[in-house]
Backbone as a ProteinNet text record, in pm:
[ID]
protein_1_A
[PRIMARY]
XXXXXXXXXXXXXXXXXXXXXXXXXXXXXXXXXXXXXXXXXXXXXXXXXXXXXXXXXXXXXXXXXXXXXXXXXXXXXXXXXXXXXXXXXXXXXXXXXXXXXXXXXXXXXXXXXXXXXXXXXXXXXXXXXXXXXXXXXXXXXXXXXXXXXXXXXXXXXXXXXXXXXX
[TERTIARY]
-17651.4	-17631.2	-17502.7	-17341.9	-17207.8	-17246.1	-17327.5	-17339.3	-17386.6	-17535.1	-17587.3	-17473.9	-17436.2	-17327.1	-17216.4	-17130.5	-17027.9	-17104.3	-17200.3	-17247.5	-17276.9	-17353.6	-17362.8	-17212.1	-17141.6	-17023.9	-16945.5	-16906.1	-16878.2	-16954.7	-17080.9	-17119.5	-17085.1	-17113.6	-17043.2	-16940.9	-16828.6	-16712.1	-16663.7	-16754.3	-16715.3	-16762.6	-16920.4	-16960.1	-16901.6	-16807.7	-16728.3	-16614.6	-16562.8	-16437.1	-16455.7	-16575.6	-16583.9	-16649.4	-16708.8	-16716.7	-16635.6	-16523.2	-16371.7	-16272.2	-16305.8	-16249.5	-16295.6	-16428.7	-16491.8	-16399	-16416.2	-16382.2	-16229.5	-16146.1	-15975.5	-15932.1	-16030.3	-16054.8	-16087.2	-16201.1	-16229.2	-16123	-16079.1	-15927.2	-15821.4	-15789	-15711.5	-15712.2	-15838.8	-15859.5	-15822.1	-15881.8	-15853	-15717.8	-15659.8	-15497.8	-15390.3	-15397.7	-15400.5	-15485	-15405.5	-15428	-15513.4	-15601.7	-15630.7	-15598.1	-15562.6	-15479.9	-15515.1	-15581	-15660.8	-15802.9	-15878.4	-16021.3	-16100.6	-16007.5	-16027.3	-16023.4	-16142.9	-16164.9	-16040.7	-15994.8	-15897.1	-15957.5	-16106.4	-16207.2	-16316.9	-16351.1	-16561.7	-16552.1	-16712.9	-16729.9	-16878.9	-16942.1	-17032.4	-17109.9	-17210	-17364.5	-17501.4	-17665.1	-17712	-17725.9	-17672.4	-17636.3	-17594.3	-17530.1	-17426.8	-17544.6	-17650.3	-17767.1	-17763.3	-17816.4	-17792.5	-17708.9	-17572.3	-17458.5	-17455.1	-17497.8	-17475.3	-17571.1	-17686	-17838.9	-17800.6	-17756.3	-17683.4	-17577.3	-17522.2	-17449.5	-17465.2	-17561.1	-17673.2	-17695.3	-17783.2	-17849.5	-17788.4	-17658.3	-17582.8	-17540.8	-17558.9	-17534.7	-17686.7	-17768.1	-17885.3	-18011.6	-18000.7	-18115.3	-18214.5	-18330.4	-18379.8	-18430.8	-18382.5	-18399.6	-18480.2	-18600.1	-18684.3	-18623.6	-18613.4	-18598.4	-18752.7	-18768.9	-18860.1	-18791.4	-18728.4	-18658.4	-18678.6	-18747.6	-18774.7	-18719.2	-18777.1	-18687.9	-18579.4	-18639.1	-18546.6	-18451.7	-18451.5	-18349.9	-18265.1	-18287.3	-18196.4	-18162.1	-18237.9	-18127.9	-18050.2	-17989.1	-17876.2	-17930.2	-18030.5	-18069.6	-18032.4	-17980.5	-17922.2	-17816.7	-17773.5	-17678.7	-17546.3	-17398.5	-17324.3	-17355.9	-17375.8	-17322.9	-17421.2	-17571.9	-17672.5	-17657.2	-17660.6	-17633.1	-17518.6	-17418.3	-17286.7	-17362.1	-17406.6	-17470	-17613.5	-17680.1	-17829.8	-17739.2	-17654.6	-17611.4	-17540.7	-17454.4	-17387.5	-17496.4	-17581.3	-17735.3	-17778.2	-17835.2	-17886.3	-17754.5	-17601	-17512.3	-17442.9	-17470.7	-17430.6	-17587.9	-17726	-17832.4	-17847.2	-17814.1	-17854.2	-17726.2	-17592.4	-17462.3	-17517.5	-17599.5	-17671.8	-17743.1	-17814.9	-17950.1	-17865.5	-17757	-17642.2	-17616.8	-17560.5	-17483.4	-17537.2	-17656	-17731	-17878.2	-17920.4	-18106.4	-18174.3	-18082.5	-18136.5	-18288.1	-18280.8	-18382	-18390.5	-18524.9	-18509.1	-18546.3	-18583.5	-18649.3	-18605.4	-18540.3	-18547.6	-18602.1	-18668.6	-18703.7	-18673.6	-18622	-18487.3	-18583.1	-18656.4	-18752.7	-18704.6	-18677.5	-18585.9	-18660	-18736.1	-18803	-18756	-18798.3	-18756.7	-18919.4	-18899.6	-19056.1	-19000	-19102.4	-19068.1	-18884.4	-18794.5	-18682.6	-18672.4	-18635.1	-18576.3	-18592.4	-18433.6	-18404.2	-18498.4	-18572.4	-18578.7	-18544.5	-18508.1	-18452.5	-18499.5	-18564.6	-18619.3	-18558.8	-18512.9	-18457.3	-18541.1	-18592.9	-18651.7	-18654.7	-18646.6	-18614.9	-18748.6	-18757.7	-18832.9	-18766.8	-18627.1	-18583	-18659.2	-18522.8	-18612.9	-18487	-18441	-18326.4	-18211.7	-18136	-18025.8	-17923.1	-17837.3	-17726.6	-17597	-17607.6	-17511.7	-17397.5	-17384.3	-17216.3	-17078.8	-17009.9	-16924.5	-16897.5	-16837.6	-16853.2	-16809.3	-16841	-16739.6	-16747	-16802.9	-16801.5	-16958.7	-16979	-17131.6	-17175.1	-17062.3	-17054.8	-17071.8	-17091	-17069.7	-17147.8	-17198.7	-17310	-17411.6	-17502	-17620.5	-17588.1	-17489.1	-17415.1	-17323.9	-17293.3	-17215.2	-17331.8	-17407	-17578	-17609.5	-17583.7	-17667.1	-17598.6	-17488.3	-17387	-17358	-17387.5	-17398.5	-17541.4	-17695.4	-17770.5	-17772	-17710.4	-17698.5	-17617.1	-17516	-17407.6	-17499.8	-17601.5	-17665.6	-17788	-17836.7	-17953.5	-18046.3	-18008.7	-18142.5	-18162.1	-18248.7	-18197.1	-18239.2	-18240.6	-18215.1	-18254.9	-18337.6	-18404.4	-18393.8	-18345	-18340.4	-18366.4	-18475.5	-18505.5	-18581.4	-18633.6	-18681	-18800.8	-18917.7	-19025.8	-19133.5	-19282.6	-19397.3	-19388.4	-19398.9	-19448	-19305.7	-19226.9	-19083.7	-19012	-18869.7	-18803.1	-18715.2	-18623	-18581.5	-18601.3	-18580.5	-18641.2	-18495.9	-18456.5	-18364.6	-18431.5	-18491.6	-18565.1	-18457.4	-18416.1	-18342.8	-18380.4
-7216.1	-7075	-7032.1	-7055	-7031.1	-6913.5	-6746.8	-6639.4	-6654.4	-6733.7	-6710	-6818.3	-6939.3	-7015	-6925.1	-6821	-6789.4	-6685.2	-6592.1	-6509.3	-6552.5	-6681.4	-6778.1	-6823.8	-6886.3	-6864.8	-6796.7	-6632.3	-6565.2	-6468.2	-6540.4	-6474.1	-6599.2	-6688.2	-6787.6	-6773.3	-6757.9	-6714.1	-6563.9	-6530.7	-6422.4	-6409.3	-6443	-6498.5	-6602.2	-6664.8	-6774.5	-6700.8	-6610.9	-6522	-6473.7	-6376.8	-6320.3	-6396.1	-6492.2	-6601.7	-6644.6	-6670.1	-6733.7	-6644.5	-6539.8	-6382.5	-6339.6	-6383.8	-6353.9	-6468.1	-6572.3	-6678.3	-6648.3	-6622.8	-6596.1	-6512.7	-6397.2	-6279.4	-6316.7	-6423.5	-6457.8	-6601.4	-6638.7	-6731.6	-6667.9	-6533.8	-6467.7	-6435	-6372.9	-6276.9	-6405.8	-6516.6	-6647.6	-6674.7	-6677.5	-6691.4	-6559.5	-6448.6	-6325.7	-6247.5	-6236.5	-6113.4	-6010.9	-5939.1	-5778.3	-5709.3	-5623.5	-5486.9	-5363.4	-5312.8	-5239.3	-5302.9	-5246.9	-5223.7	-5251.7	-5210.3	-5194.2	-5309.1	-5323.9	-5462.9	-5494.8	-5566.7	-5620.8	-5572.2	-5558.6	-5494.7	-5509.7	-5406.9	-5372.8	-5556.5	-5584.3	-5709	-5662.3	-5762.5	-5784.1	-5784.6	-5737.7	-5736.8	-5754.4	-5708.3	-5708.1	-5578.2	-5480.4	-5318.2	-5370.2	-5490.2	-5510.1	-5626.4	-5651	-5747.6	-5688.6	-5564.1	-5520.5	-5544.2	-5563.2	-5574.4	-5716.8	-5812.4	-5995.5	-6003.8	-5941.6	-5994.6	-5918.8	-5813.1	-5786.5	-5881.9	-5945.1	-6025.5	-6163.3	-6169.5	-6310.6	-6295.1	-6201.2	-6185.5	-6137.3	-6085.2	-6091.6	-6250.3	-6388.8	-6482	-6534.1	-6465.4	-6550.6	-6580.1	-6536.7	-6559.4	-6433.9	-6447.6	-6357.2	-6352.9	-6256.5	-6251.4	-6147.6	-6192.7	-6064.6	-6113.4	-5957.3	-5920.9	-5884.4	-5894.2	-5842.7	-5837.6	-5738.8	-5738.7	-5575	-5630.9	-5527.5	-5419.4	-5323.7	-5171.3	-5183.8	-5221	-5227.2	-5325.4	-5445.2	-5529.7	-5466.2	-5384.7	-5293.7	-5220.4	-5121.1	-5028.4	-5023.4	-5165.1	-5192.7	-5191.3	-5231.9	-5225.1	-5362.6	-5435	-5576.8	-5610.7	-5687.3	-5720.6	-5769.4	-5686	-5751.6	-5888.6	-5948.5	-6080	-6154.7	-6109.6	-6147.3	-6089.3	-5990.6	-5905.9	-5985.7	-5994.9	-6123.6	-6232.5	-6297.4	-6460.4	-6457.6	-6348.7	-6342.5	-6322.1	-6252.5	-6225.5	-6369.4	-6408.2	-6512.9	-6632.7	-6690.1	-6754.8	-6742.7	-6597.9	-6517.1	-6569.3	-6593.9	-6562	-6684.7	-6785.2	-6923.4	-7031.9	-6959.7	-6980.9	-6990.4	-6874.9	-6803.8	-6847.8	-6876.9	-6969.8	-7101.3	-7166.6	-7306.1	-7275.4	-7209.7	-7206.7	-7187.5	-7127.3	-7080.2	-7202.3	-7286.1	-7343.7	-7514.1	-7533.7	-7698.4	-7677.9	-7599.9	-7550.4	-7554.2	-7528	-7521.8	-7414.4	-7349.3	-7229.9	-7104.5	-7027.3	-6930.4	-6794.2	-6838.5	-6737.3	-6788.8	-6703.6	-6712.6	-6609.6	-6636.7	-6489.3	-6505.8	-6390.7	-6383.6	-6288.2	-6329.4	-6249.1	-6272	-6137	-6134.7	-6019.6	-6065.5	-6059.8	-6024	-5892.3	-5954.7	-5966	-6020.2	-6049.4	-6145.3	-6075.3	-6144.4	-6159.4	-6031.2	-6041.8	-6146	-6215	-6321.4	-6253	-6266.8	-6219.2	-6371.8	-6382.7	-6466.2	-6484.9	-6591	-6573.7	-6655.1	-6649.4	-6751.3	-6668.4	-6825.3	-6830.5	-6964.7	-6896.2	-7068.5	-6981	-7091.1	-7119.1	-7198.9	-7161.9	-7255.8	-7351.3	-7413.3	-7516.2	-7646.4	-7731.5	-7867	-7934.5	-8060.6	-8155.1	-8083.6	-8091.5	-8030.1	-8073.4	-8026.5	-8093.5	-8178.7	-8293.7	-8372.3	-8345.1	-8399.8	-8325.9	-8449.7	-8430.5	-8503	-8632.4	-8763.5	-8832.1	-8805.7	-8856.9	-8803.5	-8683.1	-8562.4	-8395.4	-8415.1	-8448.6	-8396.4	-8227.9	-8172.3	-7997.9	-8007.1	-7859	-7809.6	-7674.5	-7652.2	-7515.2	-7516.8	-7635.5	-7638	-7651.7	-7758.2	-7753.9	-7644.5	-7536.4	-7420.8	-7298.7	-7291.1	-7250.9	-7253.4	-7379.1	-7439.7	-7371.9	-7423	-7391.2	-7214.5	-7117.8	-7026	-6996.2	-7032.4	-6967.8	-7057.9	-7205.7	-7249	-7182.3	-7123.4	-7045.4	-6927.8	-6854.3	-6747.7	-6781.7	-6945.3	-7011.4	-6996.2	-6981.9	-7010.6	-7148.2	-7132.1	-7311	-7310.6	-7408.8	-7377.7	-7466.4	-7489.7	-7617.3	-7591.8	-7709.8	-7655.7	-7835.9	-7810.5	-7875.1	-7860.3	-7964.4	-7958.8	-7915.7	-7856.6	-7816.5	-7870.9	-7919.5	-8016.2	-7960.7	-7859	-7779.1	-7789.8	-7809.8	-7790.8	-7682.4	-7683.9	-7610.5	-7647.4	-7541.2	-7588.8	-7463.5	-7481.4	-7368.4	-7356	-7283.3	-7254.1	-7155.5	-7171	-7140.5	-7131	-7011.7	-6954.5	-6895.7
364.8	343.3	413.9	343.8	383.7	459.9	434.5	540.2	642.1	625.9	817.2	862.2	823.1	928.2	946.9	864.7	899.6	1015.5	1023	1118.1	1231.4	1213.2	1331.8	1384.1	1386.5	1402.3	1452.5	1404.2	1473.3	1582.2	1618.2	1744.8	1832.7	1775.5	1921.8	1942.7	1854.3	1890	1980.8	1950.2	2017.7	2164.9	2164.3	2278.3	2359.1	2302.9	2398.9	2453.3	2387.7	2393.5	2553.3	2555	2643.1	2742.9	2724.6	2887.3	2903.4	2793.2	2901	2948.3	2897.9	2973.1	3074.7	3097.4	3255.1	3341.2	3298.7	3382.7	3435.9	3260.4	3313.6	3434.3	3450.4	3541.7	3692.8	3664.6	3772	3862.4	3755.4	3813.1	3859	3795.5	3804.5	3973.3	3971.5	4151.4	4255.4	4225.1	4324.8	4349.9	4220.4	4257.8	4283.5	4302.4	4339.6	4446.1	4534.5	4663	4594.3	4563.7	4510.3	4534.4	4480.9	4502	4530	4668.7	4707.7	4709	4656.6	4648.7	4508.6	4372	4264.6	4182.7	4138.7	4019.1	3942.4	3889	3754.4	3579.2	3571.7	3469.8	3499.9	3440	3476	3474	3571.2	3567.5	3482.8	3387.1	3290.3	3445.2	3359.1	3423.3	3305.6	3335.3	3298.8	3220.3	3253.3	3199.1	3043.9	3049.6	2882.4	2820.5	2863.4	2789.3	2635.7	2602.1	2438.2	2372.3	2424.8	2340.9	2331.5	2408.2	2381	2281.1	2323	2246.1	2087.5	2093.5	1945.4	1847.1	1987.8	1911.7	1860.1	1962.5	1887.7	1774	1755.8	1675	1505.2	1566.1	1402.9	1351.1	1463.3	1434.3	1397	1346.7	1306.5	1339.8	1486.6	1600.7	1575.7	1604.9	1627	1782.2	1883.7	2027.3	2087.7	2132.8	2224.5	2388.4	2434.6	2560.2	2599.2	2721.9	2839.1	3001.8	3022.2	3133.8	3184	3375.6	3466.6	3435.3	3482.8	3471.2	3583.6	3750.1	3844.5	3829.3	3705.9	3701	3614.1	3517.5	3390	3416.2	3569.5	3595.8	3699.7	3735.3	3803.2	3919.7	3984.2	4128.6	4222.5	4113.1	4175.5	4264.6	4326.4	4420.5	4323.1	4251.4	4212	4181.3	4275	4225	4125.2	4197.1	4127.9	3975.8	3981.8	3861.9	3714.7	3752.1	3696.7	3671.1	3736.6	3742.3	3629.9	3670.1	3564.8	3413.9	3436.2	3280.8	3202.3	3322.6	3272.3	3215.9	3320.5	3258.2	3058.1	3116.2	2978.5	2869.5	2877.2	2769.3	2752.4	2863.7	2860.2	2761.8	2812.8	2735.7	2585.3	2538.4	2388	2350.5	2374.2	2312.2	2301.2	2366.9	2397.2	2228.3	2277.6	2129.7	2009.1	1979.6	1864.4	1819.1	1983.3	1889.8	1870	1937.9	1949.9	1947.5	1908	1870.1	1773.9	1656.2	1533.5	1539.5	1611.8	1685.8	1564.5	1573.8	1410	1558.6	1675.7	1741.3	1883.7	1958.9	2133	2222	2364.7	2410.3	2526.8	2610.9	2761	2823.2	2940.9	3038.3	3130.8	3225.4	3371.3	3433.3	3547.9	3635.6	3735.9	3854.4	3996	4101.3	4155.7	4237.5	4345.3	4479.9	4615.2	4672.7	4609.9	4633.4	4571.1	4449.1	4387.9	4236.1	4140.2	3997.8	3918.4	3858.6	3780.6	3618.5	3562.9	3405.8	3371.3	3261.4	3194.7	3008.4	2970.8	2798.8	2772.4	2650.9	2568.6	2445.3	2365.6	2183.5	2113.4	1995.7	1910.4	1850.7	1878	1826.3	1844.8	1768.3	1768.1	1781.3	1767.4	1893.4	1856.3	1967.7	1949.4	1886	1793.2	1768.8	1833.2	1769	1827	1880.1	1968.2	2059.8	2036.9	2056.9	2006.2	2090.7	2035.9	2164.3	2292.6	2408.9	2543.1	2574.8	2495	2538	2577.5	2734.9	2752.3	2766.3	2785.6	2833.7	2915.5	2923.4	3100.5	3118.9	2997.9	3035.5	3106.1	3086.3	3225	3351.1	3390	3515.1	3548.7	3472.7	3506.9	3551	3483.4	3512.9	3638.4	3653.4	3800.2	3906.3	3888.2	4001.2	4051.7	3942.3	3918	4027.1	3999.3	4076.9	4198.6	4218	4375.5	4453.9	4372.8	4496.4	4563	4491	4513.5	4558.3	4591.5	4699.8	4594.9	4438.9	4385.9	4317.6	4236.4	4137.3	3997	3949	3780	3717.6	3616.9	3550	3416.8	3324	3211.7	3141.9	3008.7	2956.3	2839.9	2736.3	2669.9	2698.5	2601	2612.7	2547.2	2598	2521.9	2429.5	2387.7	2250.8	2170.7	2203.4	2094.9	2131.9	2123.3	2215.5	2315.7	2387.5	2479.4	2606.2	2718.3	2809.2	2969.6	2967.7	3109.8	3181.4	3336.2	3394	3592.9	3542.4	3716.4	3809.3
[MASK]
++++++++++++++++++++++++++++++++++++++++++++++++++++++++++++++++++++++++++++++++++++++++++++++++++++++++++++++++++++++++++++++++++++++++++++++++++++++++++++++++++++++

């Protein structure tokens, strides 16, 4: 079906756009002094979850949210806040683009002071990656909630599926 692939398509694309625009931003500040006080651009948070999960979903997915009120209405620590989103948008690009998934669902939790995220799909094996490209999204994941002392498991699921759990 040339439409859902071209729709599928351009949400990964676009969704890749703007994680390597976070990243350029965030290379940027490392190699640059800051200039006062004031960001370089709004940094993504969980506030912008509707607008990714919209954009999934014009690529094909169908995506339920379940996420805290105190996690949606910004009660998070910056950084935590950046990192849960990045999870959630490095996740559902996973399911786009190696899931073969018709349904995903993104539940973000906070309990005992700790954000939790959990993404899982009804897919089934993922699509082949090219030789030599193992990626770098689960290990970018990881590294993402170890800097912030949490941790991150991501794998296939008994029932079928795949599941990222932060």
């Amino acid at each position: 079906e040339p439409a859902k692939v071209r729709d599928a398509l351009e949400a990964i694309r676009d969704t890749s756009r703007r994680s390597l625009d976070g990243l350029r931003a965030q290379l940027q500040q490392m190699r640059e002094p800051a200039v006062g006080d004031l960001p370089r651009r709004p940094a993504v948070g969980l506030a912008e979850l509707d607008v990714l999960v919209d954009r999934i979903r014009r690529g094909g997915l169908e995506v339920r949210t379940d996420v805290d009120a105190a996690v949606r209405d910004g009660e998070l620590p910056p950084d935590v806040d950046v990192a849960a989103y990045r999870i959630v948008q490095e996740s559902l690009t996973n399911v786009l683009r190696h899931a073969r998934a018709g349904r995903a669902e993104v539940r973000i939790t906070r309990t005992d002071g700790a954000v939790v995220v959990d993404v899982q799909d009804d897919g089934t094996a993922g699509a082949p990656r090219r030789a030599g490209s193992p990626g770098t999204g689960i290990a970018g994941m990881r590294a993402r909630a170890e800097a912030l002392g949490g941790t991150l498991e991501a794998g296939p699921l008994p029932s079928g599926g795949f599941a990222v759990h932060a």
